[in-house]
C-alpha positions in Angstrom: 0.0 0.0 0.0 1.8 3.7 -0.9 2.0 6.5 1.4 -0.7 8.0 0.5 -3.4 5.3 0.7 -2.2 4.9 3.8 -3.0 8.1 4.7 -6.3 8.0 3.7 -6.8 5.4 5.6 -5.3 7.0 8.8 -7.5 10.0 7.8 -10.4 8.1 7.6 -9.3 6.3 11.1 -8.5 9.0 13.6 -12.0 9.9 14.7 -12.4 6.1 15.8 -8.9 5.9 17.2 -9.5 9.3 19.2 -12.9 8.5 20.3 -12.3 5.1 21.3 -9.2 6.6 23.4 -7.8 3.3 25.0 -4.3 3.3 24.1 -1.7 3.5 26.3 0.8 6.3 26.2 3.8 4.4 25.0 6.5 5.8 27.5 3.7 4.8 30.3 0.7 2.4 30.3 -0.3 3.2 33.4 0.1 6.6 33.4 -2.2 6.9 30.7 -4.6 4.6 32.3 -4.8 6.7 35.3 -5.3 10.3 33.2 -8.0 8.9 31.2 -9.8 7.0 34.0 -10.6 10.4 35.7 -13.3 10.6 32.7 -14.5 7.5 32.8 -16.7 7.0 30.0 -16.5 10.5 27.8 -20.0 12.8 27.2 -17.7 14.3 24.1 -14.3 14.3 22.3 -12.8 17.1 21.1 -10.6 16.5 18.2 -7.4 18.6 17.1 -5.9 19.3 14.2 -3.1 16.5 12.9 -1.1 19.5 12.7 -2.4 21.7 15.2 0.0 23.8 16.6 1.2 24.2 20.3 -0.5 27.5 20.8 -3.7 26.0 19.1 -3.8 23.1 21.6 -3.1 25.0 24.9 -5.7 27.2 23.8 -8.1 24.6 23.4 -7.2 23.3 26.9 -7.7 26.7 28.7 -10.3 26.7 27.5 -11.6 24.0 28.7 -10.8 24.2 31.9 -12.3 27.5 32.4 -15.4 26.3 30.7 -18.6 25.8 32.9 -19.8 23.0 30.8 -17.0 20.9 31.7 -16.2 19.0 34.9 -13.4 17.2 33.9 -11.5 16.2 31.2 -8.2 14.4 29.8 -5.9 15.2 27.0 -4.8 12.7 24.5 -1.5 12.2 22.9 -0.5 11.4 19.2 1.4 8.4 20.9 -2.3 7.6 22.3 -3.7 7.7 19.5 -0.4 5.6 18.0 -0.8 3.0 20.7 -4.7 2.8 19.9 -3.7 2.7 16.1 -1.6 0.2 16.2 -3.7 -2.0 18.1 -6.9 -1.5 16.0 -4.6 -3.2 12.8 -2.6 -5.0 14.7 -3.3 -7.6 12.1 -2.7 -5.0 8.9 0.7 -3.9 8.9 0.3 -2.6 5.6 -1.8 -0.2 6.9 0.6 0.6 10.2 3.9 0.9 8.3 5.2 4.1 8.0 2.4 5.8 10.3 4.3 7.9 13.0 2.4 9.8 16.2 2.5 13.0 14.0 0.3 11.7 11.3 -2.6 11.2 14.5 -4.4 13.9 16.2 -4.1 15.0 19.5 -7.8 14.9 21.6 -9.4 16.0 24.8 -12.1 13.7 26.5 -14.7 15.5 27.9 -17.2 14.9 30.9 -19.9 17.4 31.3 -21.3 18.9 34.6 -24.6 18.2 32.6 -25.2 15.8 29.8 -28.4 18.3 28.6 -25.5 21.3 27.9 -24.0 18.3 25.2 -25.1 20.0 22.4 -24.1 23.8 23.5 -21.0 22.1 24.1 -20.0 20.8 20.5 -21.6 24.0 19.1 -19.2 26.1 21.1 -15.6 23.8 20.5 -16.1 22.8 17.6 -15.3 26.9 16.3 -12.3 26.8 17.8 -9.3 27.4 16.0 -6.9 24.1 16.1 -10.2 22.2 16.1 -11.1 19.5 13.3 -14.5 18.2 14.7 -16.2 18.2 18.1 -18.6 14.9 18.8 -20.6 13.7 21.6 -22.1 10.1 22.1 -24.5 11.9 24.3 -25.5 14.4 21.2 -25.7 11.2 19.0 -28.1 9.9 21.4 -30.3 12.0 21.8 -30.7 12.4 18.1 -31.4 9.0 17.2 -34.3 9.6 20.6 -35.6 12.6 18.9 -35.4 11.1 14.4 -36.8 7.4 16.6 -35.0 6.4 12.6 -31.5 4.9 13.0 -29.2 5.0 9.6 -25.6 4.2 8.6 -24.8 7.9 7.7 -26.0 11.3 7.3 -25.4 13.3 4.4 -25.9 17.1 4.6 -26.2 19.9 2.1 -24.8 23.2 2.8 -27.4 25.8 3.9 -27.1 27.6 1.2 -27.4 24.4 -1.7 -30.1 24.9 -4.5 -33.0 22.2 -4.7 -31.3 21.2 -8.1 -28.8 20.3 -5.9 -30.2 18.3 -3.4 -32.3 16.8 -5.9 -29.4 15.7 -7.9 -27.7 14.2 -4.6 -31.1 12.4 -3.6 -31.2 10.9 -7.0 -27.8 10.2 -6.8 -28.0 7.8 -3.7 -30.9 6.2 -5.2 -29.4 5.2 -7.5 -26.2 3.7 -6.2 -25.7 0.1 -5.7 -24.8 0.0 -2.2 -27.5 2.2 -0.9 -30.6 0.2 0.4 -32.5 3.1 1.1 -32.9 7.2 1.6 -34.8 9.4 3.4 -35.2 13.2 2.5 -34.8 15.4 5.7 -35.9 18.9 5.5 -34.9 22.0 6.6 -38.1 22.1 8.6 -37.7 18.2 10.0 -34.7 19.7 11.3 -35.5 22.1 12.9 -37.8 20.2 14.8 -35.0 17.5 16.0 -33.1 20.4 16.9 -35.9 21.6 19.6 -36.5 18.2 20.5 -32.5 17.9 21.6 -31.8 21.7 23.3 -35.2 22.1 24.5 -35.6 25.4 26.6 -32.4 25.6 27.3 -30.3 26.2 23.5 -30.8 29.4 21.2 -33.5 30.2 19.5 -33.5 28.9 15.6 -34.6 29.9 12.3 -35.7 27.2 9.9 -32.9 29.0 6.9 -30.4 28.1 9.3 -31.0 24.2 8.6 -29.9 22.4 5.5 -31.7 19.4 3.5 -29.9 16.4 4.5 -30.7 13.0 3.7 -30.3 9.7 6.7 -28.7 6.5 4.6 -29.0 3.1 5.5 -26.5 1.0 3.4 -26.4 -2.6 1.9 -24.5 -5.5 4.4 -21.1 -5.2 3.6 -20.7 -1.8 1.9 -17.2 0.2 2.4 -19.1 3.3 4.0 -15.7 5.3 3.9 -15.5 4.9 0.0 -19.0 5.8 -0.1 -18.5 8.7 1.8 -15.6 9.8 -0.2 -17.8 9.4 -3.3 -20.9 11.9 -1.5 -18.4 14.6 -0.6 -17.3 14.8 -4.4 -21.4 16.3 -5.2 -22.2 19.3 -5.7 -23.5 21.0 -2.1 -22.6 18.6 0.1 -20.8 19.4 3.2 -17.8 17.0 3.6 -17.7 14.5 5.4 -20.9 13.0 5.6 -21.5 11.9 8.7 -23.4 13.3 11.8 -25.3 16.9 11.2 -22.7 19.2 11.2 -25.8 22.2 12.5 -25.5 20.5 15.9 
Protein backbone atom coordinates (compact mmCIF):
# COMPACT_ATOMS: atom_id res chain seq x y z
CA UNK A 1 0.00 0.00 0.00
CA UNK A 2 1.79 3.70 -0.89
CA UNK A 3 1.95 6.47 1.37
CA UNK A 4 -0.72 8.04 0.47
CA UNK A 5 -3.42 5.30 0.67
CA UNK A 6 -2.22 4.89 3.78
CA UNK A 7 -2.98 8.13 4.74
CA UNK A 8 -6.34 7.96 3.69
CA UNK A 9 -6.83 5.38 5.64
CA UNK A 10 -5.34 6.97 8.82
CA UNK A 11 -7.51 10.05 7.83
CA UNK A 12 -10.42 8.07 7.62
CA UNK A 13 -9.34 6.27 11.07
CA UNK A 14 -8.55 8.98 13.59
CA UNK A 15 -11.96 9.93 14.69
CA UNK A 16 -12.37 6.15 15.78
CA UNK A 17 -8.85 5.86 17.22
CA UNK A 18 -9.54 9.26 19.17
CA UNK A 19 -12.94 8.51 20.27
CA UNK A 20 -12.33 5.13 21.34
CA UNK A 21 -9.17 6.62 23.39
CA UNK A 22 -7.84 3.34 24.96
CA UNK A 23 -4.33 3.30 24.09
CA UNK A 24 -1.74 3.53 26.27
CA UNK A 25 0.82 6.25 26.24
CA UNK A 26 3.85 4.45 25.05
CA UNK A 27 6.49 5.76 27.53
CA UNK A 28 3.74 4.78 30.28
CA UNK A 29 0.69 2.35 30.34
CA UNK A 30 -0.31 3.25 33.38
CA UNK A 31 0.13 6.64 33.39
CA UNK A 32 -2.17 6.93 30.67
CA UNK A 33 -4.55 4.63 32.28
CA UNK A 34 -4.81 6.71 35.26
CA UNK A 35 -5.26 10.27 33.25
CA UNK A 36 -8.03 8.87 31.21
CA UNK A 37 -9.81 7.02 34.04
CA UNK A 38 -10.56 10.42 35.73
CA UNK A 39 -13.28 10.64 32.69
CA UNK A 40 -14.51 7.48 32.84
CA UNK A 41 -16.75 7.05 29.98
CA UNK A 42 -16.46 10.47 27.85
CA UNK A 43 -20.04 12.83 27.23
CA UNK A 44 -17.75 14.31 24.11
CA UNK A 45 -14.25 14.34 22.26
CA UNK A 46 -12.85 17.11 21.15
CA UNK A 47 -10.61 16.53 18.17
CA UNK A 48 -7.41 18.58 17.08
CA UNK A 49 -5.92 19.32 14.18
CA UNK A 50 -3.14 16.46 12.87
CA UNK A 51 -1.06 19.51 12.67
CA UNK A 52 -2.44 21.71 15.22
CA UNK A 53 0.01 23.81 16.56
CA UNK A 54 1.25 24.19 20.34
CA UNK A 55 -0.54 27.46 20.83
CA UNK A 56 -3.73 25.98 19.13
CA UNK A 57 -3.76 23.08 21.60
CA UNK A 58 -3.07 25.05 24.87
CA UNK A 59 -5.71 27.25 23.80
CA UNK A 60 -8.09 24.64 23.41
CA UNK A 61 -7.20 23.35 26.91
CA UNK A 62 -7.65 26.72 28.68
CA UNK A 63 -10.28 26.74 27.53
CA UNK A 64 -11.56 23.98 28.67
CA UNK A 65 -10.76 24.18 31.86
CA UNK A 66 -12.33 27.49 32.41
CA UNK A 67 -15.42 26.33 30.74
CA UNK A 68 -18.58 25.83 32.95
CA UNK A 69 -19.79 23.04 30.83
CA UNK A 70 -16.98 20.93 31.73
CA UNK A 71 -16.24 18.95 34.89
CA UNK A 72 -13.43 17.15 33.94
CA UNK A 73 -11.47 16.17 31.18
CA UNK A 74 -8.15 14.36 29.81
CA UNK A 75 -5.90 15.16 27.00
CA UNK A 76 -4.82 12.75 24.53
CA UNK A 77 -1.48 12.25 22.92
CA UNK A 78 -0.51 11.43 19.23
CA UNK A 79 1.43 8.43 20.89
CA UNK A 80 -2.32 7.61 22.30
CA UNK A 81 -3.69 7.68 19.49
CA UNK A 82 -0.44 5.61 18.04
CA UNK A 83 -0.77 2.98 20.70
CA UNK A 84 -4.72 2.78 19.87
CA UNK A 85 -3.68 2.74 16.12
CA UNK A 86 -1.55 0.24 16.20
CA UNK A 87 -3.70 -2.04 18.07
CA UNK A 88 -6.93 -1.54 15.98
CA UNK A 89 -4.62 -3.21 12.81
CA UNK A 90 -2.58 -5.04 14.72
CA UNK A 91 -3.32 -7.59 12.06
CA UNK A 92 -2.66 -5.04 8.94
CA UNK A 93 0.66 -3.90 8.94
CA UNK A 94 0.30 -2.61 5.61
CA UNK A 95 -1.76 -0.22 6.89
CA UNK A 96 0.57 0.62 10.20
CA UNK A 97 3.92 0.90 8.31
CA UNK A 98 5.21 4.14 7.99
CA UNK A 99 2.40 5.82 10.30
CA UNK A 100 4.31 7.89 13.03
CA UNK A 101 2.43 9.82 16.15
CA UNK A 102 2.54 13.01 14.03
CA UNK A 103 0.34 11.71 11.26
CA UNK A 104 -2.59 11.19 14.45
CA UNK A 105 -4.37 13.92 16.24
CA UNK A 106 -4.09 14.96 19.46
CA UNK A 107 -7.85 14.85 21.61
CA UNK A 108 -9.42 16.03 24.77
CA UNK A 109 -12.12 13.68 26.51
CA UNK A 110 -14.68 15.54 27.93
CA UNK A 111 -17.17 14.95 30.93
CA UNK A 112 -19.86 17.42 31.26
CA UNK A 113 -21.32 18.89 34.56
CA UNK A 114 -24.59 18.22 32.57
CA UNK A 115 -25.20 15.75 29.77
CA UNK A 116 -28.42 18.26 28.56
CA UNK A 117 -25.49 21.26 27.91
CA UNK A 118 -24.03 18.31 25.15
CA UNK A 119 -25.11 20.02 22.38
CA UNK A 120 -24.11 23.76 23.47
CA UNK A 121 -21.02 22.12 24.11
CA UNK A 122 -20.00 20.85 20.50
CA UNK A 123 -21.59 24.02 19.12
CA UNK A 124 -19.22 26.06 21.12
CA UNK A 125 -15.61 23.76 20.49
CA UNK A 126 -16.05 22.76 17.57
CA UNK A 127 -15.34 26.87 16.34
CA UNK A 128 -12.27 26.85 17.82
CA UNK A 129 -9.30 27.41 16.03
CA UNK A 130 -6.86 24.11 16.07
CA UNK A 131 -10.16 22.16 16.07
CA UNK A 132 -11.13 19.45 13.35
CA UNK A 133 -14.52 18.19 14.69
CA UNK A 134 -16.17 18.15 18.09
CA UNK A 135 -18.60 14.87 18.80
CA UNK A 136 -20.56 13.73 21.61
CA UNK A 137 -22.15 10.12 22.12
CA UNK A 138 -24.55 11.95 24.28
CA UNK A 139 -25.52 14.38 21.22
CA UNK A 140 -25.73 11.16 18.98
CA UNK A 141 -28.07 9.92 21.45
CA UNK A 142 -30.33 11.97 21.82
CA UNK A 143 -30.70 12.44 18.06
CA UNK A 144 -31.38 9.00 17.18
CA UNK A 145 -34.26 9.61 20.61
CA UNK A 146 -35.62 12.64 18.86
CA UNK A 147 -35.38 11.15 14.45
CA UNK A 148 -36.84 7.44 16.60
CA UNK A 149 -35.00 6.45 12.63
CA UNK A 150 -31.51 4.95 13.00
CA UNK A 151 -29.23 5.05 9.60
CA UNK A 152 -25.59 4.17 8.57
CA UNK A 153 -24.79 7.89 7.66
CA UNK A 154 -26.02 11.35 7.27
CA UNK A 155 -25.35 13.31 4.44
CA UNK A 156 -25.86 17.11 4.60
CA UNK A 157 -26.21 19.88 2.06
CA UNK A 158 -24.78 23.17 2.76
CA UNK A 159 -27.36 25.76 3.93
CA UNK A 160 -27.09 27.56 1.18
CA UNK A 161 -27.37 24.43 -1.73
CA UNK A 162 -30.06 24.86 -4.52
CA UNK A 163 -33.05 22.19 -4.70
CA UNK A 164 -31.28 21.18 -8.10
CA UNK A 165 -28.78 20.25 -5.94
CA UNK A 166 -30.16 18.28 -3.43
CA UNK A 167 -32.25 16.80 -5.85
CA UNK A 168 -29.39 15.72 -7.89
CA UNK A 169 -27.69 14.20 -4.63
CA UNK A 170 -31.08 12.39 -3.60
CA UNK A 171 -31.21 10.88 -6.97
CA UNK A 172 -27.80 10.18 -6.76
CA UNK A 173 -28.04 7.80 -3.66
CA UNK A 174 -30.87 6.23 -5.21
CA UNK A 175 -29.36 5.19 -7.55
CA UNK A 176 -26.22 3.72 -6.23
CA UNK A 177 -25.72 0.07 -5.65
CA UNK A 178 -24.75 -0.03 -2.22
CA UNK A 179 -27.54 2.18 -0.94
CA UNK A 180 -30.57 0.24 0.38
CA UNK A 181 -32.54 3.09 1.14
CA UNK A 182 -32.93 7.21 1.56
CA UNK A 183 -34.78 9.44 3.41
CA UNK A 184 -35.24 13.25 2.50
CA UNK A 185 -34.79 15.41 5.66
CA UNK A 186 -35.89 18.85 5.52
CA UNK A 187 -34.91 22.04 6.63
CA UNK A 188 -38.10 22.14 8.56
CA UNK A 189 -37.66 18.23 10.02
CA UNK A 190 -34.66 19.66 11.30
CA UNK A 191 -35.48 22.11 12.95
CA UNK A 192 -37.77 20.17 14.84
CA UNK A 193 -35.00 17.45 15.97
CA UNK A 194 -33.12 20.43 16.94
CA UNK A 195 -35.90 21.63 19.63
CA UNK A 196 -36.47 18.20 20.54
CA UNK A 197 -32.54 17.88 21.61
CA UNK A 198 -31.79 21.65 23.29
CA UNK A 199 -35.17 22.06 24.52
CA UNK A 200 -35.60 25.45 26.62
CA UNK A 201 -32.40 25.62 27.27
CA UNK A 202 -30.34 26.16 23.46
CA UNK A 203 -30.79 29.43 21.24
CA UNK A 204 -33.52 30.16 19.53
CA UNK A 205 -33.54 28.94 15.59
CA UNK A 206 -34.64 29.90 12.34
CA UNK A 207 -35.68 27.23 9.92
CA UNK A 208 -32.86 28.96 6.94
CA UNK A 209 -30.42 28.13 9.32
CA UNK A 210 -30.98 24.19 8.56
CA UNK A 211 -29.91 22.43 5.54
CA UNK A 212 -31.70 19.40 3.53
CA UNK A 213 -29.92 16.38 4.52
CA UNK A 214 -30.70 12.98 3.73
CA UNK A 215 -30.27 9.66 6.71
CA UNK A 216 -28.74 6.53 4.57
CA UNK A 217 -29.03 3.07 5.54
CA UNK A 218 -26.51 0.97 3.44
CA UNK A 219 -26.37 -2.59 1.89
CA UNK A 220 -24.47 -5.48 4.37
CA UNK A 221 -21.07 -5.20 3.61
CA UNK A 222 -20.65 -1.77 1.90
CA UNK A 223 -17.17 0.24 2.35
CA UNK A 224 -19.11 3.29 4.04
CA UNK A 225 -15.74 5.27 3.94
CA UNK A 226 -15.50 4.86 0.01
CA UNK A 227 -18.99 5.78 -0.06
CA UNK A 228 -18.46 8.75 1.82
CA UNK A 229 -15.63 9.82 -0.17
CA UNK A 230 -17.76 9.44 -3.29
CA UNK A 231 -20.85 11.85 -1.49
CA UNK A 232 -18.35 14.64 -0.56
CA UNK A 233 -17.28 14.76 -4.40
CA UNK A 234 -21.40 16.27 -5.22
CA UNK A 235 -22.17 19.32 -5.71
CA UNK A 236 -23.50 21.03 -2.07
CA UNK A 237 -22.61 18.58 0.05
CA UNK A 238 -20.84 19.40 3.25
CA UNK A 239 -17.77 17.02 3.63
CA UNK A 240 -17.65 14.49 5.43
CA UNK A 241 -20.92 12.96 5.60
CA UNK A 242 -21.48 11.93 8.75
CA UNK A 243 -23.42 13.27 11.78
CA UNK A 244 -25.27 16.86 11.22
CA UNK A 245 -22.69 19.24 11.22
CA UNK A 246 -25.84 22.19 12.53
CA UNK A 247 -25.54 20.52 15.91
Amino acid sequence: MSRSARSRVVLGFALPIAILGLGAHTASAEAHARKVSRVGSPDAEVFLKVRATRAEVSAVQSKLAGSPLVKRFAYLTKDDAYAEFRRIFANDPDVTRGITPEDLPESFRVKLRHQIDATAFVGTFRHYHGVTDVSSSVVNLMWEQCMNSPADLEVDMRTAATVTESDHVEQWLRDNGTVASVHRFSSHDALNVWSCIVGNRGPKRTVDEFPVSFRVVVQPGTDVQSLQRQIAKLPGVVPPPGRPHYL
